[in-house]
mmCIF file of the N, C-alpha and C atoms, coordinates in Angstrom:
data_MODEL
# 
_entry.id   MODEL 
# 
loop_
_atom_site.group_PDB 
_atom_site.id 
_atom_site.type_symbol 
_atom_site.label_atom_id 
_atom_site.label_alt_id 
_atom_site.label_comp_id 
_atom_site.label_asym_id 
_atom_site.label_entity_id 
_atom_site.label_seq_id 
_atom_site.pdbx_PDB_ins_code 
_atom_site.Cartn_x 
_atom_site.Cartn_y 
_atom_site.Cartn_z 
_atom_site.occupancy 
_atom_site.B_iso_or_equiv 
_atom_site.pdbx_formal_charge 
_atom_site.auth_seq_id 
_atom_site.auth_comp_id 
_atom_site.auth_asym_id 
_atom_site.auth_atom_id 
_atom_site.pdbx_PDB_model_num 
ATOM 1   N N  . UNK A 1 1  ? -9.769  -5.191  4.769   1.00 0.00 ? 1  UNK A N  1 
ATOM 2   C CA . UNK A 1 1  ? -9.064  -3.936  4.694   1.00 0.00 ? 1  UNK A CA 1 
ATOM 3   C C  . UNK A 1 1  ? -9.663  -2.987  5.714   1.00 0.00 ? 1  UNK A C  1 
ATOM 4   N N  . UNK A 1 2  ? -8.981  -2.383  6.184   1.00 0.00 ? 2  UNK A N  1 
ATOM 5   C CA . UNK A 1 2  ? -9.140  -0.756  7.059   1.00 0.00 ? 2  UNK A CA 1 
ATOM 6   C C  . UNK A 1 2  ? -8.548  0.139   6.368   1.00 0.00 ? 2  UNK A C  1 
ATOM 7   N N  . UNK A 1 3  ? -9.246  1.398   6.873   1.00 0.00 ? 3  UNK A N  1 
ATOM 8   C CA . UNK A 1 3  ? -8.649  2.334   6.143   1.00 0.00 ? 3  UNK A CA 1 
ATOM 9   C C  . UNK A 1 3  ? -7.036  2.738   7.277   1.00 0.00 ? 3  UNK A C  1 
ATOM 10  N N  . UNK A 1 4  ? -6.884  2.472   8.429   1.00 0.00 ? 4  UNK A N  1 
ATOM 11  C CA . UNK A 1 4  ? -6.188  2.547   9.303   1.00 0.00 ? 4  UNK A CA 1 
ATOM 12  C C  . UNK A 1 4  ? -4.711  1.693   8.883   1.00 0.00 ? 4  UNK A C  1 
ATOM 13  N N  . UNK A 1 5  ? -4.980  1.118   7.992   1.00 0.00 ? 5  UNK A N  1 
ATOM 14  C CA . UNK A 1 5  ? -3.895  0.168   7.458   1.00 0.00 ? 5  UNK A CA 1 
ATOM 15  C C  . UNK A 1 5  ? -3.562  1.100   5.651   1.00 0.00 ? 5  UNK A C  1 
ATOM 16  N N  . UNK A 1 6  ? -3.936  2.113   5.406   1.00 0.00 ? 6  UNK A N  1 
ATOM 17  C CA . UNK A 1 6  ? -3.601  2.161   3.871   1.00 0.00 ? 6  UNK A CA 1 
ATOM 18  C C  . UNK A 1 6  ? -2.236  3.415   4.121   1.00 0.00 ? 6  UNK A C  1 
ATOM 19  N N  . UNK A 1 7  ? -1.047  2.769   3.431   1.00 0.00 ? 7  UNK A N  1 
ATOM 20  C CA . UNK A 1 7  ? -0.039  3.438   3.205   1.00 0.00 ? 7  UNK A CA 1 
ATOM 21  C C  . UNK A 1 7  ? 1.250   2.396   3.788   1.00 0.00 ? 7  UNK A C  1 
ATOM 22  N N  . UNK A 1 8  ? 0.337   1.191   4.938   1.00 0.00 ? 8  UNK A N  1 
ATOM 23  C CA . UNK A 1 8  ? 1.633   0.698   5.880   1.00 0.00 ? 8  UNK A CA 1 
ATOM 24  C C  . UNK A 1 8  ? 2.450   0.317   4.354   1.00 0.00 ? 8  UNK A C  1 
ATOM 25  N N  . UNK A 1 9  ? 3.989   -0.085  5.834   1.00 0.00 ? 9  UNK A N  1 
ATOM 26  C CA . UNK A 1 9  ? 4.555   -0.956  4.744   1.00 0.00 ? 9  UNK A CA 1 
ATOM 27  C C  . UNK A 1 9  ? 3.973   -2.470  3.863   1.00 0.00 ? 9  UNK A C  1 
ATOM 28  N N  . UNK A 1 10 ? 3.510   -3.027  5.010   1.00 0.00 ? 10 UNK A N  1 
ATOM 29  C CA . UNK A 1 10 ? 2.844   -4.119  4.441   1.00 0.00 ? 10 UNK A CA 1 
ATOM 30  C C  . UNK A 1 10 ? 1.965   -4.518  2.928   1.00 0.00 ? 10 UNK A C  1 
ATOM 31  N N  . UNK A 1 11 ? 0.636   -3.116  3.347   1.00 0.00 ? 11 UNK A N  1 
ATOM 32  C CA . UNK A 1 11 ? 0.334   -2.670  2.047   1.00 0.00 ? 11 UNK A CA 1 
ATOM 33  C C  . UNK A 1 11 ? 0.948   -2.533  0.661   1.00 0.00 ? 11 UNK A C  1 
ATOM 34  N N  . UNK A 1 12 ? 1.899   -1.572  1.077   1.00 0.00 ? 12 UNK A N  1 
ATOM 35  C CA . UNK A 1 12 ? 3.108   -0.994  -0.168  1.00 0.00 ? 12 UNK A CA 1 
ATOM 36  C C  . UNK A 1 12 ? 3.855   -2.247  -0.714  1.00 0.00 ? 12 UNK A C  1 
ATOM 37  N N  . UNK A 1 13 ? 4.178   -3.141  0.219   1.00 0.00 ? 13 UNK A N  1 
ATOM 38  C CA . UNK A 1 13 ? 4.746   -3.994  -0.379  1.00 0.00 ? 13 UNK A CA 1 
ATOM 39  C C  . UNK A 1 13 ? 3.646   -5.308  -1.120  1.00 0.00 ? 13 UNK A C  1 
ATOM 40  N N  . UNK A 1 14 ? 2.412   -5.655  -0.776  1.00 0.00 ? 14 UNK A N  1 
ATOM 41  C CA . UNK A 1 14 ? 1.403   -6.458  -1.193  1.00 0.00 ? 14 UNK A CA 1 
ATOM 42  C C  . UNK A 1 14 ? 0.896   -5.857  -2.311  1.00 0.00 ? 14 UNK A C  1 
ATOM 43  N N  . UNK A 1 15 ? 0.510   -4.454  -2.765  1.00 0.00 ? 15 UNK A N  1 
ATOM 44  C CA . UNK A 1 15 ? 0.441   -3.797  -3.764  1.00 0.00 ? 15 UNK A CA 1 
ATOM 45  C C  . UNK A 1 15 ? 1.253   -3.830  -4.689  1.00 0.00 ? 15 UNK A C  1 
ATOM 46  N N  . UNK A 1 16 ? 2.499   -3.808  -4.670  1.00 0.00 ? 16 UNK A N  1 
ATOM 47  C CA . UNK A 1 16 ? 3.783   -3.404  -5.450  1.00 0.00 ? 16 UNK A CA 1 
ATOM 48  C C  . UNK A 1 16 ? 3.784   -4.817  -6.108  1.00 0.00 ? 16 UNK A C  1 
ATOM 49  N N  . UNK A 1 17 ? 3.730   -6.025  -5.086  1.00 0.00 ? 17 UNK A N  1 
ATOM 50  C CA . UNK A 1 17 ? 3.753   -7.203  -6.627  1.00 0.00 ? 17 UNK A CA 1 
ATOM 51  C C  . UNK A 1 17 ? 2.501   -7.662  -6.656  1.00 0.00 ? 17 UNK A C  1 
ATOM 52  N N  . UNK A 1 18 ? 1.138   -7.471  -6.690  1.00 0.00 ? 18 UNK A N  1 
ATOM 53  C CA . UNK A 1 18 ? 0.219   -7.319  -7.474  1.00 0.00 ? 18 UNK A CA 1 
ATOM 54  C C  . UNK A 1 18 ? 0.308   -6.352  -8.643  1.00 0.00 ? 18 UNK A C  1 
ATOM 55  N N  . UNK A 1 19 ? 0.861   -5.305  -8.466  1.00 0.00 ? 19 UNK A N  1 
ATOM 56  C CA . UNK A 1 19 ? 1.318   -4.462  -9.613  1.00 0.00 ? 19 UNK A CA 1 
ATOM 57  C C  . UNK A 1 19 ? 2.248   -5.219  -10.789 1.00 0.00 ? 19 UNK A C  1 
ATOM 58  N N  . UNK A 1 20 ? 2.803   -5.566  -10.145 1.00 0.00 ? 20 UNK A N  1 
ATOM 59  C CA . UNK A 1 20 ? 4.022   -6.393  -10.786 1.00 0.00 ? 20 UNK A CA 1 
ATOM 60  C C  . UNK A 1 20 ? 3.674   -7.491  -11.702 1.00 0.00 ? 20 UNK A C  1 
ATOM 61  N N  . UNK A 1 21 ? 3.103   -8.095  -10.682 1.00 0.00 ? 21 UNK A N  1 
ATOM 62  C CA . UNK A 1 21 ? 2.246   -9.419  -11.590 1.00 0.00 ? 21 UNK A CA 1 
ATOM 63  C C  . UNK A 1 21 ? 1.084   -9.396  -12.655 1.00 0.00 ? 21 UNK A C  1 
ATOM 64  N N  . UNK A 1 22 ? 0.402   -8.399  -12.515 1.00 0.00 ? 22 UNK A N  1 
ATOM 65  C CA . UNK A 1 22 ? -0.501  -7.752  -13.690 1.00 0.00 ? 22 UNK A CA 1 
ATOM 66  C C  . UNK A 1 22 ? 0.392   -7.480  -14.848 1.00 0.00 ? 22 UNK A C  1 
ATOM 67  N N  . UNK A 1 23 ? 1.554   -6.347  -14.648 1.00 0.00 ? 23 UNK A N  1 
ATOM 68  C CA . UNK A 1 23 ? 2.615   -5.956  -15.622 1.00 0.00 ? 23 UNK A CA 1 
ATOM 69  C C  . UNK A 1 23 ? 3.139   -6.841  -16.234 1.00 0.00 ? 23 UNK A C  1 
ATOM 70  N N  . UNK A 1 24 ? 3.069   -8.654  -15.702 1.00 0.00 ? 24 UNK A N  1 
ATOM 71  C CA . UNK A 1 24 ? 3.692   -9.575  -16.712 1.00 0.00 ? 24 UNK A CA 1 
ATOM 72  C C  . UNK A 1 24 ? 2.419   -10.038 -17.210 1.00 0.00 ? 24 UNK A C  1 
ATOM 73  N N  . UNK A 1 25 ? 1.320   -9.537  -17.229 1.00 0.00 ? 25 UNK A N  1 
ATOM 74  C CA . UNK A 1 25 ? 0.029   -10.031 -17.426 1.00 0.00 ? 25 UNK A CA 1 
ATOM 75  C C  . UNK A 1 25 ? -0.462  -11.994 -17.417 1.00 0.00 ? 25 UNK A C  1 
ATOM 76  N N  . UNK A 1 26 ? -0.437  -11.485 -15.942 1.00 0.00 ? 26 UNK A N  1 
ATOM 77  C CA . UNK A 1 26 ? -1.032  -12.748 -15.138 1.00 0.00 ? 26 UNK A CA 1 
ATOM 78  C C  . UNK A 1 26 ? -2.339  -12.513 -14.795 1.00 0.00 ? 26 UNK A C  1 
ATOM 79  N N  . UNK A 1 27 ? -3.362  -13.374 -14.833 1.00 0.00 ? 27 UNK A N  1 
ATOM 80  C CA . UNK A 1 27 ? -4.772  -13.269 -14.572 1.00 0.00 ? 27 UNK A CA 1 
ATOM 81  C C  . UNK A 1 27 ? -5.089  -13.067 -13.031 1.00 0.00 ? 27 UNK A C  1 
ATOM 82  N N  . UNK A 1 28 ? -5.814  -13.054 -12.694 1.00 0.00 ? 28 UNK A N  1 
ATOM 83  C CA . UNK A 1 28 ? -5.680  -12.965 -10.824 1.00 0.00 ? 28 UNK A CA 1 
ATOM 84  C C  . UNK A 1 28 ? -6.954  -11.980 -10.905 1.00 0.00 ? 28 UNK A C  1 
ATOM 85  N N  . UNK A 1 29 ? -7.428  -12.421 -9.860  1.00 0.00 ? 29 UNK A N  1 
ATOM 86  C CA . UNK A 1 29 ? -8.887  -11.708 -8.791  1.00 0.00 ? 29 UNK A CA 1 
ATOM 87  C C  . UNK A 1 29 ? -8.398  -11.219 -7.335  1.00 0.00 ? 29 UNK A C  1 
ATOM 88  N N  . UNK A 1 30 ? -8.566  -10.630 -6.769  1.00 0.00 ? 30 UNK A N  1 
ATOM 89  C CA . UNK A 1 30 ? -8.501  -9.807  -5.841  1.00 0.00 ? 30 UNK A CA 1 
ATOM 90  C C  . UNK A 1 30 ? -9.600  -9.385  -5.099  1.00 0.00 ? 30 UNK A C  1 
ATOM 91  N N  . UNK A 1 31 ? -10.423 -10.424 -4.335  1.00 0.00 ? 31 UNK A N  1 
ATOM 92  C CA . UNK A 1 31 ? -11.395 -9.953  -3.686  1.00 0.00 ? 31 UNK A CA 1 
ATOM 93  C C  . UNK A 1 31 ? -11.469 -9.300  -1.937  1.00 0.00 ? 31 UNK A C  1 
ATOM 94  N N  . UNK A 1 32 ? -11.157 -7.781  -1.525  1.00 0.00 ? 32 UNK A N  1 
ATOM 95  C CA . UNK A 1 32 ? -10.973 -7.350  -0.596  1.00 0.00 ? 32 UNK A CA 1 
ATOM 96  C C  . UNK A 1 32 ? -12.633 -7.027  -0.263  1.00 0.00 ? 32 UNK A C  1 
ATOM 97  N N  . UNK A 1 33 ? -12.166 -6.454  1.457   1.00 0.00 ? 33 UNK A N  1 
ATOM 98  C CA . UNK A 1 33 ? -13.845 -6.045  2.136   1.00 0.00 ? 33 UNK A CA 1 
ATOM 99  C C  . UNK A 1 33 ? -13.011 -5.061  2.767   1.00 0.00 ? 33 UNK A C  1 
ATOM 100 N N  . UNK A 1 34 ? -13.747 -3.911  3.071   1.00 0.00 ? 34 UNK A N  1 
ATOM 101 C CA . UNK A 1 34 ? -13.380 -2.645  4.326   1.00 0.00 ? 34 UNK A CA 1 
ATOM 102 C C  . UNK A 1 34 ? -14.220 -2.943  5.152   1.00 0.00 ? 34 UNK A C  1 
ATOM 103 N N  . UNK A 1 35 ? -13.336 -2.963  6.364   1.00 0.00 ? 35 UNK A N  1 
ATOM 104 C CA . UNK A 1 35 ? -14.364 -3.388  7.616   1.00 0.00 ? 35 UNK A CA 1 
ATOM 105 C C  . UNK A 1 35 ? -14.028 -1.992  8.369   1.00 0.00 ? 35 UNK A C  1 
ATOM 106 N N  . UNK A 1 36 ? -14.598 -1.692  9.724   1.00 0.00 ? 36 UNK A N  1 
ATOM 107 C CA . UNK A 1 36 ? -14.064 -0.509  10.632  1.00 0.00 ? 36 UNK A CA 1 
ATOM 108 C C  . UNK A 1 36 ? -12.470 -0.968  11.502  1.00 0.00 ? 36 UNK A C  1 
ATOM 109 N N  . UNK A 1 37 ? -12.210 0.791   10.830  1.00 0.00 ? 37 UNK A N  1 
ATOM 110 C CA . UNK A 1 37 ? -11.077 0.915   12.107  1.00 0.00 ? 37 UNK A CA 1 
ATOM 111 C C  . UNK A 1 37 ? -11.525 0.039   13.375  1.00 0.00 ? 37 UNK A C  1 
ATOM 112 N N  . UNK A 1 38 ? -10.538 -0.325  14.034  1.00 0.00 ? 38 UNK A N  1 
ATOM 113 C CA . UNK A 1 38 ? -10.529 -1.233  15.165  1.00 0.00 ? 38 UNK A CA 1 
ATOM 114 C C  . UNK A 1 38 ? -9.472  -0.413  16.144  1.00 0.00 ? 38 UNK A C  1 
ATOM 115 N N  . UNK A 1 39 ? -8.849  0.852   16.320  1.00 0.00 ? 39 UNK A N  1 
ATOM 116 C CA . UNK A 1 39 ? -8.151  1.378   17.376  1.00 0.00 ? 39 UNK A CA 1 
ATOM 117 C C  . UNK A 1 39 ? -6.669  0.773   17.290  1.00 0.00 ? 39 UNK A C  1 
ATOM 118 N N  . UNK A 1 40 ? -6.434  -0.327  17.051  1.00 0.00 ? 40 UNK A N  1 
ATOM 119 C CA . UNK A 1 40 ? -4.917  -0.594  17.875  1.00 0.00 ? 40 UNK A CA 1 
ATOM 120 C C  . UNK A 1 40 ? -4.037  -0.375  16.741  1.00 0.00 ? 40 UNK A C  1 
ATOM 121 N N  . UNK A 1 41 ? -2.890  -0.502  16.739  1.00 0.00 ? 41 UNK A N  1 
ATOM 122 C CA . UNK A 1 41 ? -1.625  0.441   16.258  1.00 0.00 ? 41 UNK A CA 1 
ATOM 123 C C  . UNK A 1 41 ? -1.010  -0.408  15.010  1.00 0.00 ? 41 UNK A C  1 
ATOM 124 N N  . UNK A 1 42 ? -1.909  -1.729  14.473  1.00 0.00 ? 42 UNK A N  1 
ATOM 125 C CA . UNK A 1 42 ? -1.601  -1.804  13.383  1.00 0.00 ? 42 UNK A CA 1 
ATOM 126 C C  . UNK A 1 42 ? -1.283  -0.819  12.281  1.00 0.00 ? 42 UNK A C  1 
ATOM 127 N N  . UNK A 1 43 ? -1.123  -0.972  11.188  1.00 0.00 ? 43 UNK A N  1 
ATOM 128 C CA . UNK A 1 43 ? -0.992  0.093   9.956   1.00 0.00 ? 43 UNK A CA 1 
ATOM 129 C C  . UNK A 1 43 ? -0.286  1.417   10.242  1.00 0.00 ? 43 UNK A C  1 
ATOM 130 N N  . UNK A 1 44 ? 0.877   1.222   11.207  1.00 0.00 ? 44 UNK A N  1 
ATOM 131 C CA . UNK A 1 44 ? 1.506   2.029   11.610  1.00 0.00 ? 44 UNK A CA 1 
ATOM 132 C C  . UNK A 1 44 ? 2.984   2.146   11.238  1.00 0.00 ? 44 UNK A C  1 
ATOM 133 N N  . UNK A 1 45 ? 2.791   1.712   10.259  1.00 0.00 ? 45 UNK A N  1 
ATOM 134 C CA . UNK A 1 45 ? 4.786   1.131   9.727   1.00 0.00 ? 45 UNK A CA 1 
ATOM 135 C C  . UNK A 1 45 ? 4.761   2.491   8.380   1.00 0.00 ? 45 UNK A C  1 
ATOM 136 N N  . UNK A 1 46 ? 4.716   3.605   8.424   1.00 0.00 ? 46 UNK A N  1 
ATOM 137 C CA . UNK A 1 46 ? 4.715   4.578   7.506   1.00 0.00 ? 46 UNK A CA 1 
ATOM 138 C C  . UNK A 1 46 ? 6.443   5.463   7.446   1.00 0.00 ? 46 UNK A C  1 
ATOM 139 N N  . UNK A 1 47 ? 6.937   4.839   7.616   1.00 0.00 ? 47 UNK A N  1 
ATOM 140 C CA . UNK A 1 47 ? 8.776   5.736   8.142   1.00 0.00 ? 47 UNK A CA 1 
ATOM 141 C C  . UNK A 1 47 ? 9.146   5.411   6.796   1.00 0.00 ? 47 UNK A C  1 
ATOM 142 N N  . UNK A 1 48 ? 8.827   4.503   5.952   1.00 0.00 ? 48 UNK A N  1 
ATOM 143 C CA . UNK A 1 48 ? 9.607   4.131   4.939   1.00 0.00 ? 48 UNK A CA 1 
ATOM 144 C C  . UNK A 1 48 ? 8.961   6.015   3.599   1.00 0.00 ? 48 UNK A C  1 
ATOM 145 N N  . UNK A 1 49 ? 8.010   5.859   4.076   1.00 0.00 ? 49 UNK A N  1 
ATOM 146 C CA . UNK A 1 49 ? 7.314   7.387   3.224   1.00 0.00 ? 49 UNK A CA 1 
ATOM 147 C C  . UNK A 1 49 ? 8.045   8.488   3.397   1.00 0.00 ? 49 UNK A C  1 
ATOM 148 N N  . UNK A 1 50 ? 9.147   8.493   4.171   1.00 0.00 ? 50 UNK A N  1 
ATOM 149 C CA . UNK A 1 50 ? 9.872   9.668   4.754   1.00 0.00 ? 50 UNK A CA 1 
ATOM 150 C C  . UNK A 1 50 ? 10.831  9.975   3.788   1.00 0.00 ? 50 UNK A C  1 
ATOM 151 N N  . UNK A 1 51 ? 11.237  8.877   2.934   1.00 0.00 ? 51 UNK A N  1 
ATOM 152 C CA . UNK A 1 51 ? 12.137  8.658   2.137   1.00 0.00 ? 51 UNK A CA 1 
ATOM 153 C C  . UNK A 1 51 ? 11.730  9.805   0.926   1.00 0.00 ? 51 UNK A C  1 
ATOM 154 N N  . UNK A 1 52 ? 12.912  9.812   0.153   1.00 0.00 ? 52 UNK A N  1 
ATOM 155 C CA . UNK A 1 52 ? 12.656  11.142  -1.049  1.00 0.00 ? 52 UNK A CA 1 
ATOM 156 C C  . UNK A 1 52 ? 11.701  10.484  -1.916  1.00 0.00 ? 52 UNK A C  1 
ATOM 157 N N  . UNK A 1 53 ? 12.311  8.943   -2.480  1.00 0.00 ? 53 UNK A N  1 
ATOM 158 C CA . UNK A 1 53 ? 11.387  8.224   -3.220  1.00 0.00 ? 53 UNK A CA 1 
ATOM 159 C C  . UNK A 1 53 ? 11.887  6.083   -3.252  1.00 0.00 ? 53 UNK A C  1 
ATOM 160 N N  . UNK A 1 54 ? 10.946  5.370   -3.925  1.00 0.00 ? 54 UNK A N  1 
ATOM 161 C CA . UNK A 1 54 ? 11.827  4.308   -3.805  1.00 0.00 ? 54 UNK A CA 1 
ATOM 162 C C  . UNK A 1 54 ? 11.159  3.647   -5.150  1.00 0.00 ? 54 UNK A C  1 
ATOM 163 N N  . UNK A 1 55 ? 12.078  2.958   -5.333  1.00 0.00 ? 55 UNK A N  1 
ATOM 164 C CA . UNK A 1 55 ? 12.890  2.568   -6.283  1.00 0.00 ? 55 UNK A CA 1 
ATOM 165 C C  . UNK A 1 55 ? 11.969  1.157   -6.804  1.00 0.00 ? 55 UNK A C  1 
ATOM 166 N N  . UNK A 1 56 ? 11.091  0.011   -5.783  1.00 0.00 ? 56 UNK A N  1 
ATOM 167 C CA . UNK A 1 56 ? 10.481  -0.865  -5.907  1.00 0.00 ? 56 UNK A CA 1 
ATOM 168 C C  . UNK A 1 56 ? 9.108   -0.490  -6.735  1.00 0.00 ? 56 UNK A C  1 
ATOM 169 N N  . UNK A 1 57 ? 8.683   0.294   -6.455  1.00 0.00 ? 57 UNK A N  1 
ATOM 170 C CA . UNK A 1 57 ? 7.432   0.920   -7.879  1.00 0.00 ? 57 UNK A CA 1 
ATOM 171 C C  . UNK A 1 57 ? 7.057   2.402   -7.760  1.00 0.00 ? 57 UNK A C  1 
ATOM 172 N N  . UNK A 1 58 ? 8.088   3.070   -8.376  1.00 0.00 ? 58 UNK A N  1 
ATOM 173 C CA . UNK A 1 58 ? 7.808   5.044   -7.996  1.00 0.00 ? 58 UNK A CA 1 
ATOM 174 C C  . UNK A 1 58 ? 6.703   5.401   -7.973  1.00 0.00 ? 58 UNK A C  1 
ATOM 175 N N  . UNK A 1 59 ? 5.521   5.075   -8.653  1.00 0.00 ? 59 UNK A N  1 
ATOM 176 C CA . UNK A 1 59 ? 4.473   5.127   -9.050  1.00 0.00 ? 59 UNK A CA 1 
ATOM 177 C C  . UNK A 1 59 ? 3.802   5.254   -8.075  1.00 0.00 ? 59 UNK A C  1 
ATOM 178 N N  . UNK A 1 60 ? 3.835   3.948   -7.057  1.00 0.00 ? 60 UNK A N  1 
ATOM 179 C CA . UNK A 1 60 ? 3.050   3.327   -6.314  1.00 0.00 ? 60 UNK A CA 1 
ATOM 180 C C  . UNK A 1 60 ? 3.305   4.410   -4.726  1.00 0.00 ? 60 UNK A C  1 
ATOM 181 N N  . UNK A 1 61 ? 4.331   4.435   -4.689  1.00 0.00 ? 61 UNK A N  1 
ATOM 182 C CA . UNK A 1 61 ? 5.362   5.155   -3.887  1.00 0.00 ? 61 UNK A CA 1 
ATOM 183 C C  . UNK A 1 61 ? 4.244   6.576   -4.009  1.00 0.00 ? 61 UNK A C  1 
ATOM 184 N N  . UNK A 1 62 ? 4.806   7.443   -4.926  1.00 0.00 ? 62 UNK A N  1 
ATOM 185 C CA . UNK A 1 62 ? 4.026   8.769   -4.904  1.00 0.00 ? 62 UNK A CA 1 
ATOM 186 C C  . UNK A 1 62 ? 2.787   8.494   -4.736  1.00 0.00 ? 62 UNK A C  1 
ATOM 187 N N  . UNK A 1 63 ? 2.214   7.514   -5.532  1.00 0.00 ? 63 UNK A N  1 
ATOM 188 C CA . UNK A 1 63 ? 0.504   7.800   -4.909  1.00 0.00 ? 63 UNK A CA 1 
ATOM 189 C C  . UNK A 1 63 ? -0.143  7.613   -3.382  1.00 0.00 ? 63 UNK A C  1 
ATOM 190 N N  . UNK A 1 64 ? 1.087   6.949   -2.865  1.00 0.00 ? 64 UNK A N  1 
ATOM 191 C CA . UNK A 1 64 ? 0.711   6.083   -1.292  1.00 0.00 ? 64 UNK A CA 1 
ATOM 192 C C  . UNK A 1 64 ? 0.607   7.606   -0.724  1.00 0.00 ? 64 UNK A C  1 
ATOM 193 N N  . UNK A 1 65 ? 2.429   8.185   -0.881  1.00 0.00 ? 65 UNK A N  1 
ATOM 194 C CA . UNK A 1 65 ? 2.892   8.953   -0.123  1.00 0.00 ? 65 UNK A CA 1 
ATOM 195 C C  . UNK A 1 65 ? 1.643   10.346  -0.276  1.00 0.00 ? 65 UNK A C  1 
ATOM 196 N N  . UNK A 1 66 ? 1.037   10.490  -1.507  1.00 0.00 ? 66 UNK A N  1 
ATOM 197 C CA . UNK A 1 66 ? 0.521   11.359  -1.155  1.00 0.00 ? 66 UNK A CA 1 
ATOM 198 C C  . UNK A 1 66 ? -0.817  11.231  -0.703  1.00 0.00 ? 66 UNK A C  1 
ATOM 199 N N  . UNK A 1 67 ? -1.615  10.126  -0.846  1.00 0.00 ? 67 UNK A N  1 
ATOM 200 C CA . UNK A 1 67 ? -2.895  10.084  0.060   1.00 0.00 ? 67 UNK A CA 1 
ATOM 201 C C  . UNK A 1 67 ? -2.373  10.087  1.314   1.00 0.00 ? 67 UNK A C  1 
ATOM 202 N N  . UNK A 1 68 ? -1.560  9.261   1.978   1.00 0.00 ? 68 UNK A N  1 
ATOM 203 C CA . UNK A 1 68 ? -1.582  9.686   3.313   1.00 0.00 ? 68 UNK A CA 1 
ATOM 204 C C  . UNK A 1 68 ? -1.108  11.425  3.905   1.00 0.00 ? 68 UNK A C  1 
ATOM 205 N N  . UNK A 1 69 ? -0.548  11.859  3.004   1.00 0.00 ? 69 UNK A N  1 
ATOM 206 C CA . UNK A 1 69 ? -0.139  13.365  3.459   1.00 0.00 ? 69 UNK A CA 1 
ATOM 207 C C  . UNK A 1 69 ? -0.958  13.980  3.746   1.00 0.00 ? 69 UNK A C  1 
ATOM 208 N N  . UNK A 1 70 ? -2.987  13.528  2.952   1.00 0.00 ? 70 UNK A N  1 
ATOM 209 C CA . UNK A 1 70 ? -3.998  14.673  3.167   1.00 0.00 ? 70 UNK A CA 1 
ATOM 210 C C  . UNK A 1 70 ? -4.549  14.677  4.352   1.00 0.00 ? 70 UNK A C  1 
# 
């Protein structure tokens, strides 16, 4: 993980069914690392946040949308 990557779409969507899959209560581990920003223009897919709200996990949606706003 980077922090340069939190909000993409990619994220939002890898989050949303880990969310999902907990909610049918499935067992699962999740072992991530934060390494450093690296400069290039990955984690740059944020247009979908522009939106009023969406519909795949609202939840997930408002919390993205608003860490990246700060």
């Amino acid at each position: 993980m980077k922090n340069q990557y939190v909000g993409d779409i990619g994220d939002y969507g890898k989050y949303a069914l880990l969310r999902t899959l907990i909610a049918k209560e499935y067992s699962m581990g999740v072992n991530w690392y934060l390494t450093p920003d690296d400069g290039n223009t990955d984690g740059k897919y944020t247009d979908y946040l522009k939106k009023e709200n969406d519909s795949l996990d609202e939840e997930l949606f408002e919390r993205i949308a608003t860490y990246r706003r700060q």
